[in-house]
C-alpha positions in Angstrom: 92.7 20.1 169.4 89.5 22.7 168.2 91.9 25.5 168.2 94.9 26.2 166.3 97.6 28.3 166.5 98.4 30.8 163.3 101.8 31.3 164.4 103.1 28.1 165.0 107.0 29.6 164.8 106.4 32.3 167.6 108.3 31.9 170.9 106.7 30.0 174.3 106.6 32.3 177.5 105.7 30.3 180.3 103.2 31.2 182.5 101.5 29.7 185.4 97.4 28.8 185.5 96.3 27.7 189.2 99.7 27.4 190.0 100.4 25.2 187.4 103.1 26.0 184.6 101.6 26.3 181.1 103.6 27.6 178.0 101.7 30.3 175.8 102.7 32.3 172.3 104.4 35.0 173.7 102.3 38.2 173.1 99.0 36.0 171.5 95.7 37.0 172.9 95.4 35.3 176.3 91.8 33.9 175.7 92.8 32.8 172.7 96.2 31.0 173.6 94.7 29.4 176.5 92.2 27.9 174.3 94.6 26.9 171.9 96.4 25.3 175.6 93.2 23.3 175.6 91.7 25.3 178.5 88.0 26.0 177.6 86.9 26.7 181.3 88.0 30.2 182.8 85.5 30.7 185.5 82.3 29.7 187.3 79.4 31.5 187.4 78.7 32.6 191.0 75.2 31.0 191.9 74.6 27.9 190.0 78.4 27.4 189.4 78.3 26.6 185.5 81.7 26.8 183.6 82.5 29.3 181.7 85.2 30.1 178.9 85.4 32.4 175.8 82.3 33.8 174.0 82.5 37.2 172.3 86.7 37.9 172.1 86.0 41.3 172.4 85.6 42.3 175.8 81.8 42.8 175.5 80.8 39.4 177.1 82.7 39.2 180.2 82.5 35.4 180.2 86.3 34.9 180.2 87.0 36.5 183.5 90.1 35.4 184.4 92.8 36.4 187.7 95.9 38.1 186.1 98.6 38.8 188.7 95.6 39.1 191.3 93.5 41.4 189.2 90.5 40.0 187.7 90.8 40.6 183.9 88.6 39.9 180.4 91.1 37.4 179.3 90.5 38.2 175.6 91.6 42.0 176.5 95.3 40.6 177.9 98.5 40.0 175.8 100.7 37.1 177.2 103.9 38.1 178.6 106.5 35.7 180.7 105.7 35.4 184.0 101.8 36.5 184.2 100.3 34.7 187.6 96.6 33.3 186.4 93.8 32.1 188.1 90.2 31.2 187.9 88.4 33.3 190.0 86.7 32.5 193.2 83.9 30.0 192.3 86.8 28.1 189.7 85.8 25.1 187.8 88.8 22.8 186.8 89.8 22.0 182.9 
């Protein structure tokens, strides 16, 4: 694993990812926990299709564009909470 998580001892939420169930750090950075879940690729990019995951964790980049609960999102400017319904946006690339 690249990433690791600070907070080993906080509590798992789980959440679901393309309809799959995934368990994050309940109230982590979203970009950051899903990288830490070993999912690098968030989106597509719409014309030549190349992946695209993290880059600035800021929200200036807008390279982790990710659906949350239908609305697409900068996943580095979401906090994980139970339930959240993500998925990569139209154009999705797989992990």
């Amino acid at each position: 694993m690249r990433f690791h998580d600070l907070d080993p001892d906080r509590p798992l939420v789980p959440v679901t990812l393309d309809g799959q169930p995934v368990d994050l750090p309940d109230g982590a950075n979203l970009a950051a926990a899903l990288l830490g879940a070993g999912i690098d690729r968030f989106r597509a990019t719409p014309v030549l299709g190349a992946p695209r995951g993290p880059f600035c964790m800021m929200g200036a980049c807008f390279d982790c564009l990710i659906e949350v609960d239908g609305v697409t999102r900068q996943a580095c400017m979401v906090q994980v909470q139970a339930g959240l319904v993500l998925s990569r946006p139209a154009g999705q690339v797989g992990t």
